[in-house]
TORVEXVEX-58422 format. One record per residue (C-alpha): residue number from 1; x, y, z. Coordinates in nm, 2 decimals. Example, Ala and Ser with C-alpha at 12.3 -4.5 7.8 and 13.67 -1.06 7.14 Angstrom:
<vovos>
  nr      X      Y      Z
   1   1.23  -0.45   0.78
   2   1.37  -0.11   0.71
</vovos>
This chain:
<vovos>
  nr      X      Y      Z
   1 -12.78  15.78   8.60
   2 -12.51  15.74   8.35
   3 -12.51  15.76   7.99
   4 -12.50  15.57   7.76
   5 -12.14  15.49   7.59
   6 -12.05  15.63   7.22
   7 -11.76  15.61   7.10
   8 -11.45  15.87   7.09
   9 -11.13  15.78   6.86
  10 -10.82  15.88   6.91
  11 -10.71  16.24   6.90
  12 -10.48  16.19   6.58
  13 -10.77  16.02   6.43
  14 -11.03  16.26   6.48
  15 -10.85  16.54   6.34
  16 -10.84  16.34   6.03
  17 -11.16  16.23   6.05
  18 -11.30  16.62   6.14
  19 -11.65  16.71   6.22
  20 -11.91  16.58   5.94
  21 -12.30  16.52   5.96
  22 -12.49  16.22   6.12
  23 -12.67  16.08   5.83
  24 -12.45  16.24   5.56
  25 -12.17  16.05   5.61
  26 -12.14  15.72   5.86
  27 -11.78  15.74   5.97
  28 -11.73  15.38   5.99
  29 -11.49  15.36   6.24
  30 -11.34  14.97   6.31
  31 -11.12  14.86   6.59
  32 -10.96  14.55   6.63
  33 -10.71  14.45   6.91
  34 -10.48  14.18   7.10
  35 -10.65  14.43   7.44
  36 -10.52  14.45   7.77
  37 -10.83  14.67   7.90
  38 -11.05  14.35   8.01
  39 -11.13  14.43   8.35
  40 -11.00  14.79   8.30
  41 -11.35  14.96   8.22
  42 -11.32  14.85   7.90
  43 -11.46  14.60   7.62
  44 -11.14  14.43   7.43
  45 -11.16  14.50   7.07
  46 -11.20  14.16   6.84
  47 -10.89  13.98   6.70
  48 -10.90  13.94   6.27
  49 -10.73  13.69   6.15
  50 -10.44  13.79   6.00
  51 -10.22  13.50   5.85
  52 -10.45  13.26   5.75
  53 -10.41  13.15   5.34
  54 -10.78  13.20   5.29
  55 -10.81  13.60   5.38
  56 -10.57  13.89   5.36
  57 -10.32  13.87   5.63
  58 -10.03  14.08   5.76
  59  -9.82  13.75   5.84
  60  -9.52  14.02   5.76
  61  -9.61  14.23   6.06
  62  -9.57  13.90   6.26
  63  -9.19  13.95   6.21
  64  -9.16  14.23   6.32
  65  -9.07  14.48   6.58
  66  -9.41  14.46   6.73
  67  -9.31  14.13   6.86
  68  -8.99  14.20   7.02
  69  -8.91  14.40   7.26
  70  -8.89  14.75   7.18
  71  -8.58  14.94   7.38
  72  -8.59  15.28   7.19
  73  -8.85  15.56   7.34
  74  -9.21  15.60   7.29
  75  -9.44  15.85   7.40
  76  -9.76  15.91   7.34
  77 -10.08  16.12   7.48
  78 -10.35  15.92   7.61
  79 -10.60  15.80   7.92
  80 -10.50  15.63   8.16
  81 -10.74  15.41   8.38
  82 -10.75  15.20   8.67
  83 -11.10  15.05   8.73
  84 -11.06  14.92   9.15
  85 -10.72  14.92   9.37
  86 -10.68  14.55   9.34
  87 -10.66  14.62   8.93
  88 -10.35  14.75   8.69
  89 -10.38  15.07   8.52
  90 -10.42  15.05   8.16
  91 -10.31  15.30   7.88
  92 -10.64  15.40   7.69
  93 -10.45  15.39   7.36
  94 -10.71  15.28   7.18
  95 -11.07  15.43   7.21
  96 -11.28  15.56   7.44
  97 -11.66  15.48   7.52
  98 -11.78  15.81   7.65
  99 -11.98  15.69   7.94
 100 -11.96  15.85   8.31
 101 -11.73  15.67   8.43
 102 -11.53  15.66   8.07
 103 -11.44  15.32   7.94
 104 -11.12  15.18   7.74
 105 -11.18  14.99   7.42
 106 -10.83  14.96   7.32
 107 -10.54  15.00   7.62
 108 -10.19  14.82   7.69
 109 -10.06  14.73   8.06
 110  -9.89  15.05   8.22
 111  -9.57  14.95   8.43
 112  -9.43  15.22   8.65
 113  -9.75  15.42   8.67
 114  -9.80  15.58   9.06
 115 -10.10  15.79   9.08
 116  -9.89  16.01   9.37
 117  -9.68  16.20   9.02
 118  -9.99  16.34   8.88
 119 -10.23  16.61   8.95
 120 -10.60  16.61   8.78
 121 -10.76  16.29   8.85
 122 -11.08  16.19   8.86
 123 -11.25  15.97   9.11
 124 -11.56  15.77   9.09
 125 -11.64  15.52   9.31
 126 -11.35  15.29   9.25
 127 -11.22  15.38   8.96
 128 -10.94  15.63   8.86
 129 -10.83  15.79   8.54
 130 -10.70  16.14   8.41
 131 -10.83  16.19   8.07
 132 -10.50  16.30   7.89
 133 -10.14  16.25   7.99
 134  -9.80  16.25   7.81
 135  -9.62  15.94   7.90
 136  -9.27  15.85   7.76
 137  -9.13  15.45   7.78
 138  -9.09  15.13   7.62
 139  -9.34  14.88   7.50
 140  -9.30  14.49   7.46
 141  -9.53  14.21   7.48
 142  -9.81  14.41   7.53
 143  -9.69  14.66   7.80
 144  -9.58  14.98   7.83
 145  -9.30  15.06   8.06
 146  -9.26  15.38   8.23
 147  -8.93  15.53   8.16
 148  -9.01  15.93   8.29
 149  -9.29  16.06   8.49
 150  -9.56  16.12   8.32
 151  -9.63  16.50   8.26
 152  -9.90  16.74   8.12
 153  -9.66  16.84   7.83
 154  -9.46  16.63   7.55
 155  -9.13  16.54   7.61
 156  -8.83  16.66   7.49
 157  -8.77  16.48   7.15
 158  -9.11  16.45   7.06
 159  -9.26  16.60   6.70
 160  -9.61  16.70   6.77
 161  -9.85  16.79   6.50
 162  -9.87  17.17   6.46
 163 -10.22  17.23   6.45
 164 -10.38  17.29   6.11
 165 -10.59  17.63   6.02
 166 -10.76  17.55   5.76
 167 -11.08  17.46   5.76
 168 -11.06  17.06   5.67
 169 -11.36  17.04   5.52
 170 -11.46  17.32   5.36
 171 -11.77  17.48   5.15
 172 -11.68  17.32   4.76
 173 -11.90  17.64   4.62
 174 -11.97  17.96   4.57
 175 -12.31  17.95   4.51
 176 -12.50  17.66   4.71
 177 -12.83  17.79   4.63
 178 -12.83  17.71   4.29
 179 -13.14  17.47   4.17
 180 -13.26  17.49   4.50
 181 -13.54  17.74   4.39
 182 -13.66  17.47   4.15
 183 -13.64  17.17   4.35
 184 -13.88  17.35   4.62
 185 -14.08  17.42   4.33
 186 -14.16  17.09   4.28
 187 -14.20  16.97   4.58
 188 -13.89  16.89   4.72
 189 -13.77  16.95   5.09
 190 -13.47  17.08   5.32
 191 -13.57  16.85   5.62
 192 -13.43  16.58   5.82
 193 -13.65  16.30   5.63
 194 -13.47  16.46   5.26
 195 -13.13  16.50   5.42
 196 -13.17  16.11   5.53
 197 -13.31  16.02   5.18
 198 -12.99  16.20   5.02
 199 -12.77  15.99   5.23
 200 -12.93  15.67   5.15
 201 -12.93  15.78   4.79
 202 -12.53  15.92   4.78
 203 -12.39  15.56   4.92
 204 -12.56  15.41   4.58
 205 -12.43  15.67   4.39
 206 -12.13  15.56   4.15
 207 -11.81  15.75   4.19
 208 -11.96  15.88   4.53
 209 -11.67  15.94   4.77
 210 -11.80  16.13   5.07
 211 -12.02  16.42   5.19
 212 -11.99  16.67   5.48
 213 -12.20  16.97   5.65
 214 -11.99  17.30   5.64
 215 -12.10  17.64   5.81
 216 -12.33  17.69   6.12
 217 -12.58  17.96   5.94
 218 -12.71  17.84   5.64
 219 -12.50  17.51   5.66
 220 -12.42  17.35   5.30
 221 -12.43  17.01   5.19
 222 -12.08  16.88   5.08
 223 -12.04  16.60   4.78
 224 -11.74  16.45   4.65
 225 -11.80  16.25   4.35
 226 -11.47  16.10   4.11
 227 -11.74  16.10   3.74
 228 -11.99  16.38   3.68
 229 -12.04  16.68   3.94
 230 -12.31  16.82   3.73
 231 -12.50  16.52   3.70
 232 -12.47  16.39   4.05
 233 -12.57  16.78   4.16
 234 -12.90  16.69   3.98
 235 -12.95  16.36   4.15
 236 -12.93  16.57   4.47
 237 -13.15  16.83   4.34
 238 -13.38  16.57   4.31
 239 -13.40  16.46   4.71
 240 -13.25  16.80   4.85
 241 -13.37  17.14   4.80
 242 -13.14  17.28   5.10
 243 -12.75  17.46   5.04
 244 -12.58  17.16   4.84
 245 -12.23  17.15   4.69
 246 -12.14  16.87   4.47
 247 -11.70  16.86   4.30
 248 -11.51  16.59   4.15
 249 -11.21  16.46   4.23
 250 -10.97  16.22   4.16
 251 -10.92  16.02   4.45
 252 -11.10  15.67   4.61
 253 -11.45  15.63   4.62
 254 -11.65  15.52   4.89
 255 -11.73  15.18   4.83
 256 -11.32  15.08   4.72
 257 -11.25  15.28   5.10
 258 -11.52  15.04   5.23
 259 -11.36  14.72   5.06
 260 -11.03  14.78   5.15
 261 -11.16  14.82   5.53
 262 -11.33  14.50   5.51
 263 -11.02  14.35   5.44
 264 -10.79  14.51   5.64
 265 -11.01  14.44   5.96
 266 -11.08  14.10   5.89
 267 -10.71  14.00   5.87
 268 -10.47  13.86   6.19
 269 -10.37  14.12   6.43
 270 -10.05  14.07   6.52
 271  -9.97  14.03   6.91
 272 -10.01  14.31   7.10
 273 -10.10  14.54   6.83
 274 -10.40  14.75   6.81
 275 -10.57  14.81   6.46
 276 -10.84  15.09   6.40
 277 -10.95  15.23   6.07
 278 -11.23  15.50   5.97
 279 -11.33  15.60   5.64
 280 -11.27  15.98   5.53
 281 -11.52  16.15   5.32
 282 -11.22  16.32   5.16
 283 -11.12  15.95   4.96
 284 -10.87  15.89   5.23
 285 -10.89  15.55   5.45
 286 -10.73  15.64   5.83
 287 -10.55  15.34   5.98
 288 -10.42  15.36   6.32
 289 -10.17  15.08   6.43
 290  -9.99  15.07   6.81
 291  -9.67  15.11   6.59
 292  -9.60  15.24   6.27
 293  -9.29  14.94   6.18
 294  -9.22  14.96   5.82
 295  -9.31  14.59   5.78
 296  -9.69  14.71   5.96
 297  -9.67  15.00   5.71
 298  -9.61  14.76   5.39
 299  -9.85  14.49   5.50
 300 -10.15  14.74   5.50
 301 -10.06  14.87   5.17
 302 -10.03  14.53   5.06
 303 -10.43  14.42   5.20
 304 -10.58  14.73   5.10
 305 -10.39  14.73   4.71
 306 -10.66  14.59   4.51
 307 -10.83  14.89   4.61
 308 -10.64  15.16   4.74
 309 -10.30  15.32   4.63
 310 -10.05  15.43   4.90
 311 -10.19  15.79   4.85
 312 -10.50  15.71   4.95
 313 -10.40  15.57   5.32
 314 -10.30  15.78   5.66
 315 -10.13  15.59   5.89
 316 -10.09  15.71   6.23
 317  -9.93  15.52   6.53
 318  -9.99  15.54   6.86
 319  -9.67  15.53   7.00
 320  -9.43  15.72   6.86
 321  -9.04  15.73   6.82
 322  -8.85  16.05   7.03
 323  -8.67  16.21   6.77
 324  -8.26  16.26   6.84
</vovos>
């Protein structure tokens, strides 16, 4: 029997995004896309409008390179699937629906692509894919052209991420336990039903930015607030009598994140481009774009302004530039 499909972002995306708690915080992950993966296992993400007078727009990406041809090289890391013989592969650039078989939700035509050059497939019934593959090419209209054989490794000329040792999201305290002894004293809990309650509770909360679970043993409950620490750590106190960890800082809040999303989401996507976003509980909005253009780059600072300074944004592309 298979599963039933959830949804897995992009790699570059979930390390931003990191590992936080169902019920916590709803990572409110949005995709929308001009999608070549109908008919490719996958569901085609839903245009915005972008360009229309009445709502935000990024008429400036329009412009730009993301509607010529682009002759430099990409690469990337991604799936690659091809649903029945008679069908084109498609790049899974955008996300994945975990279901057995997996499914696209965001992929570009693949030119060039012969099954015969890689090793590690997986077959089901009649459909094909290789969960992760370095490809290197050039995109245009939509497509992605093979310029190398695709390889288990990144190609020459491409900056990778080093991977990052700290802990992203870490304990905020020393001492988690404090009021906790008084809160069970009147009553309060360390269950599922208060941990929901504090969720419901934190989204109302002014200033709230984001929470997150830290630790295996003994796992603490992570606040970021902007106002008061103390006084939103005895709000908690008041639904939560488990580890809890409340700090302030001086970054976006949770409901500007969520407003700036809203816009961004609900504005034109420009052909052939592929828009994501997910809110951080760290005050930072992730945006992922097929390709980072600096008039893409400007346009979402300019939706997302009212709410969010440049600071407060990670954008991430897709396809990236070979450097030299």
């Amino acid at each position: 029997m298979s599963r039933l499909p959830r949804l897995r972002l992009m790699t570059s995306f979930t390390r931003l995004a990191a590992t936080v708690s169902a019920g916590v915080l709803a990572l409110a992950g949005l995709t929308a896309c001009d999608d070549a993966s109908n008919g490719a296992g996958g569901t085609p993400g839903t245009p915005g409008t972008l360009g229309s007078s009445a709502a935000p727009t990024l008429a400036g990406a329009k412009s730009a390179a993301l509607d010529a041809p682009d002759t430099s090289q990409l690469w990337t890391s991604a799936m690659v699937i091809q649903t029945s013989p008679t069908t084109a592969p498609v790049l899974c650039i955008g996300a994945v629906l975990e279901s057995y078989p997996p499914q696209c939700a965001g992929g570009v035509g693949l030119v060039g692509w012969d099954w015969a050059d890689i090793t590690g497939e997986t077959v089901h019934g009649p459909i094909t894919w290789i969960d992760t593959v370095y490809v290197t090419g050039t995109y245009a209209d939509g497509t992605f052209t093979l310029k190398r054989p695709p390889s288990d490794f990144p190609p020459a000329g491409a900056v990778v991420e080093a991977p990052t040792a700290r802990t992203p999201y870490p304990q905020l305290c020393d001492d988690p336990l404090r009021g906790a002894a008084d809160s069970s004293a009147s009553g309060v809990r360390a269950d599922n039903r208060a941990k929901d309650a504090l969720s419901k509770h934190l989204e109302t909360m002014d200033g709230y930015v984001g929470s997150w679970v830290s630790g295996r043993r003994g796992a603490s409950m992570n606040v970021l607030v902007t106002g008061d620490a103390e006084r939103a750590h005895a709000e908690a106190r008041t639904l939560w009598a488990g580890n809890l960890c409340v700090a302030q800082r001086d970054v976006a809040t949770h409901a500007n994140m969520l407003a700036a999303q809203k816009a961004l989401m609900s504005a034109t996507v420009p052909a052939h481009q592929c828009l994501s976003s997910g809110l951080g509980p760290d005050g930072q909005l992730g945006v992922g774009v097929t390709l980072a253009d600096p008039a893409t780059v400007a346009e979402i600072h300019r939706v997302v302004a009212p709410w969010l300074s440049p600071d407060d944004v990670k954008i991430w592309a897709r396809l990236r530039p070979l450097s030299g």
